[in-house]
C-alpha positions in Angstrom: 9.1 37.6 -82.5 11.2 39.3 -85.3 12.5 37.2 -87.6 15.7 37.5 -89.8 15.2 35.1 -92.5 12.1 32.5 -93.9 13.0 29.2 -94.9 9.7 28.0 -97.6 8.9 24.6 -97.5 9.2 22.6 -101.1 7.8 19.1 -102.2 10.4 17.9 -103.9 14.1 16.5 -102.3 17.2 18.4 -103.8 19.9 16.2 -105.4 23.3 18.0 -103.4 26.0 18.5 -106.1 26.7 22.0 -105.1 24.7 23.7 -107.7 22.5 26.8 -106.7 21.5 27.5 -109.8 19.2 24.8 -110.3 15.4 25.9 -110.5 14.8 25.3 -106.6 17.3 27.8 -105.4 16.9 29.9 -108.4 13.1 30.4 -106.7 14.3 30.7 -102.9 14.6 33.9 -101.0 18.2 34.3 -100.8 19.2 36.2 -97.8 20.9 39.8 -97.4 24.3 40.3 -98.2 26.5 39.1 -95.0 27.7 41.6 -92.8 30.8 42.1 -90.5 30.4 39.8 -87.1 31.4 42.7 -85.0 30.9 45.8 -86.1 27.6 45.2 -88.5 29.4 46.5 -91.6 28.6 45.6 -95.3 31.0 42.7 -95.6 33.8 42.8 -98.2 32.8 39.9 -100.3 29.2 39.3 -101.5 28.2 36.4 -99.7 24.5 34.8 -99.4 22.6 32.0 -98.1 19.1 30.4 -98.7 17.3 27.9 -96.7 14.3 25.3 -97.5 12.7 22.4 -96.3 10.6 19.3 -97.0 9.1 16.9 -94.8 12.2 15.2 -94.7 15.5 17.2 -94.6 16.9 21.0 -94.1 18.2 22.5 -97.0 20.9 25.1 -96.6 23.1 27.0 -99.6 25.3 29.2 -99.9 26.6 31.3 -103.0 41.6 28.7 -101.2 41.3 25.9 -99.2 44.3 23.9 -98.8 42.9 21.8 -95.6 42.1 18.2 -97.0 41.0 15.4 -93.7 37.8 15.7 -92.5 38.3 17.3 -89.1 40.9 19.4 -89.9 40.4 23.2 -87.8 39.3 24.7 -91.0 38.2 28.3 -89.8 42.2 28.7 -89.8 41.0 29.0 -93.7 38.3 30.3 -95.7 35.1 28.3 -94.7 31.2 28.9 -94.2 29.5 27.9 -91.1 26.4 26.6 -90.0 25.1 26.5 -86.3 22.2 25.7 -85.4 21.1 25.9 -82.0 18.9 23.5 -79.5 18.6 25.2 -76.3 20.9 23.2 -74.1 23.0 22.4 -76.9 24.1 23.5 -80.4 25.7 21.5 -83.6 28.8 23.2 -85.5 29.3 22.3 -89.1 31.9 24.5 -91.3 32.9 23.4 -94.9 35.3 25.1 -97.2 35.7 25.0 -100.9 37.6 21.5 -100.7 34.2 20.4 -99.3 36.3 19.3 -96.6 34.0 19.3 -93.1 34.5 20.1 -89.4 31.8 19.1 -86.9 31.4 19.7 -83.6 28.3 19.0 -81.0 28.6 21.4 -77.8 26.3 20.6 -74.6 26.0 23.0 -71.7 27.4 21.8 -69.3 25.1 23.0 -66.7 22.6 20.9 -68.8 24.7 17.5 -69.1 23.3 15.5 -65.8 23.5 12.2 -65.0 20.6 10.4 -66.7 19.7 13.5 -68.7 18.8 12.9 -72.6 22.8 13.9 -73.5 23.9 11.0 -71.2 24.3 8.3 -73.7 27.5 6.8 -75.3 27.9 9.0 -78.3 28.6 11.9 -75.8 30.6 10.1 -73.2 33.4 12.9 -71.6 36.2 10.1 -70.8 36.7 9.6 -74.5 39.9 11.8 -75.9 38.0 13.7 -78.3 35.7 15.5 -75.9 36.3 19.1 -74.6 35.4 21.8 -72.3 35.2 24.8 -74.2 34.1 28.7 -72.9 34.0 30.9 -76.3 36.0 32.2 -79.0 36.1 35.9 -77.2 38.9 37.1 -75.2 39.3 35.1 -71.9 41.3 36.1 -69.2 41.5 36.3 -65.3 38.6 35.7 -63.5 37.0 34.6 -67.2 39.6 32.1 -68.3 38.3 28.9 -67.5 34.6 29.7 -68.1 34.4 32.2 -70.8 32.1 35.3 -70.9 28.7 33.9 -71.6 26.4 33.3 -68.6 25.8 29.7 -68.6 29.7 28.8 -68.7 31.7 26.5 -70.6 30.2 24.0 -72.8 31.2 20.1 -73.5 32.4 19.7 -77.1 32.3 16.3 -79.1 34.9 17.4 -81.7 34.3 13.2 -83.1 30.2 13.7 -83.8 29.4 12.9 -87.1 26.1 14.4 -88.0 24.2 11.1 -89.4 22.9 11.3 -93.0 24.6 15.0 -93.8 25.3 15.4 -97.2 27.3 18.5 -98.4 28.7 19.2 -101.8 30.9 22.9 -103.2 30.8 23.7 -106.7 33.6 25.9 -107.3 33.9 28.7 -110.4 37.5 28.7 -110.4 40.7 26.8 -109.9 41.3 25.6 -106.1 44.9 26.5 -104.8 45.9 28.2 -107.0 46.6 32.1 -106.1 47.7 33.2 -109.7 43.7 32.6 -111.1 41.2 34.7 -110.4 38.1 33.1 -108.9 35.1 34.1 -109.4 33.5 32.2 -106.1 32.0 29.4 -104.7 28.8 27.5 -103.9 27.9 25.1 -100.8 24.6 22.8 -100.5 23.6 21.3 -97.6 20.9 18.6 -96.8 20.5 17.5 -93.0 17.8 14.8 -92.4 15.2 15.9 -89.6 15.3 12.7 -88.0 19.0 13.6 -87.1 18.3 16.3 -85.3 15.7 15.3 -82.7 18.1 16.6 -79.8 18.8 19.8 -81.5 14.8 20.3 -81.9 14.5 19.8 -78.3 11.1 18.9 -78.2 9.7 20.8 -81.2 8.0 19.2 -84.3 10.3 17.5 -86.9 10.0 18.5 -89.4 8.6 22.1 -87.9 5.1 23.5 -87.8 4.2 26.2 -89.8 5.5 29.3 -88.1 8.3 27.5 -86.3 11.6 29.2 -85.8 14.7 27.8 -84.8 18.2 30.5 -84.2 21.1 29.5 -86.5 24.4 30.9 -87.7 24.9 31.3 -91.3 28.6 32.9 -91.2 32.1 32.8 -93.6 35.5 33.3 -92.4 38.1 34.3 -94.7 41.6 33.9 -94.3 43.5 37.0 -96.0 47.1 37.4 -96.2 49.1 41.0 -96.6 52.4 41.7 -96.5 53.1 38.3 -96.1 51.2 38.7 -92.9 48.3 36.7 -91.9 45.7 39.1 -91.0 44.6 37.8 -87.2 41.8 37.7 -86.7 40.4 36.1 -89.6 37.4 38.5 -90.7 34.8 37.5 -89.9 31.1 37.7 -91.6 27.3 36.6 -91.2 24.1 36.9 -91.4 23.8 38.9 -88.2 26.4 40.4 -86.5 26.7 39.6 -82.8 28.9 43.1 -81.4 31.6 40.7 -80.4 34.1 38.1 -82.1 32.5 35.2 -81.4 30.3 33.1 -83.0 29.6 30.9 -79.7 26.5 33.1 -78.8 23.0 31.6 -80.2 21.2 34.7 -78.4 23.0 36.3 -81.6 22.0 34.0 -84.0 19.6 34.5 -87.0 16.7 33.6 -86.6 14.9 31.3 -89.2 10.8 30.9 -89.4 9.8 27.8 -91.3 6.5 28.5 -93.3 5.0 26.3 -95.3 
């Protein structure tokens, strides 16, 4: 299988403060420079992302936000986003330079049965903040209600909270503030393996040697002209997936784990 990125494995545990330029990251394999989610272009800004791993977490970095409340729709801003993908269901997290988070767990719904491993409280339907949701791509007449993607629409806890995440953004600049000059931003990541037992779907945590696991390492910028907003936001990742929508994990990049 052709892999897109390999995430080494380290012996030490990462203090998350937003800081890439401590030793660890300074030695990781930082990734290609983003590209254009459509088209495959060199993306306008210079953005990056690294990925490590110990026996206990998953490490991910990345080198205006005026969204504060955790769970605010922050793509309608400049944010980076994480997927990472588990089969029969996939975990959303986006951050932007407030460090302020959005999560979201989607199941398939062809893969949410009664008495199935996603039948438990945390992912009950009846409660208000779950969704049906079929993509971000165009939908319309015979595709409304179920989107474009073969297996349909998806159930989407927009109330998960991702137990033991820690993120933190380092920012080289002065946030909100349009008359400064940034020079950029910095996002760490560290997800405990034990929390993602569904997402592993039946594979070691923390992964075997030679492991590899599809995720989305993406940004979405916001850009204003004219006093127009620019719809729809551009959009950049790892890989690009042909079509504006970053709801397809047979896009995603794929990550090997090597020790």
């Amino acid at each position: 299988m052709k892999t897109d990125y390999t995430a080494k494995k380290i012996t030490v545990s990462i203090k998350i403060d937003g800081d890439v330029q401590k030793e660890v990251w300074q030695k990781a394999q930082w990734s290609r420079r983003f590209v254009d989610l459509v088209t495959g272009d060199t993306a306008l800004y210079d953005t990056r992302s690294a990925i490590l791993w110990n026996d206990t977490h998953l490490y991910i970095a990345f080198v205006e936000a005026k969204l504060m409340n955790r769970g605010d729709i922050i793509f309608q801003e400049n944010d980076l986003e994480l997927f990472i993908d588990g089969e029969d269901c996939y975990y959303e997290l986006e951050i932007n330079a407030a460090n302020t988070i959005y999560e979201v767990f989607f199941i398939w719904k062809d893969a949410y049965t009664k008495g199935s491993k996603f039948d438990i409280p945390v992912f009950d339907v009846h409660q208000p903040d779950a969704y049906t949701f079929g993509g971000n791509d165009d939908r319309a007449d015979a595709s409304f209600w179920r989107g474009t993607h073969p297996r349909g629409i998806r159930w989407a806890f927009t109330d998960y909270r991702m137990p033991g995440l820690e993120t933190a953004v380092k920012i080289d600049g002065t946030l909100n503030d349009n008359s400064v000059i940034d020079k950029g931003w910095s996002l760490e990541i560290a997800i405990p393996w034990s929390s993602l037992e569904l997402l592993a779907n039946g594979r070691s945590l923390p992964p075997k040697n030679g492991d590899v696991w599809s995720m989305f390492l993406g940004r979405f910028e916001k850009l204003v002209q004219n006093g127009i907003e620019v719809q729809p936001h551009p959009a950049t990742a790892l890989n690009n997936h042909g079509v504006y929508d970053a709801h397809k994990p047979d896009k995603w990049s794929k990550i090997e784990f090597v020790e």
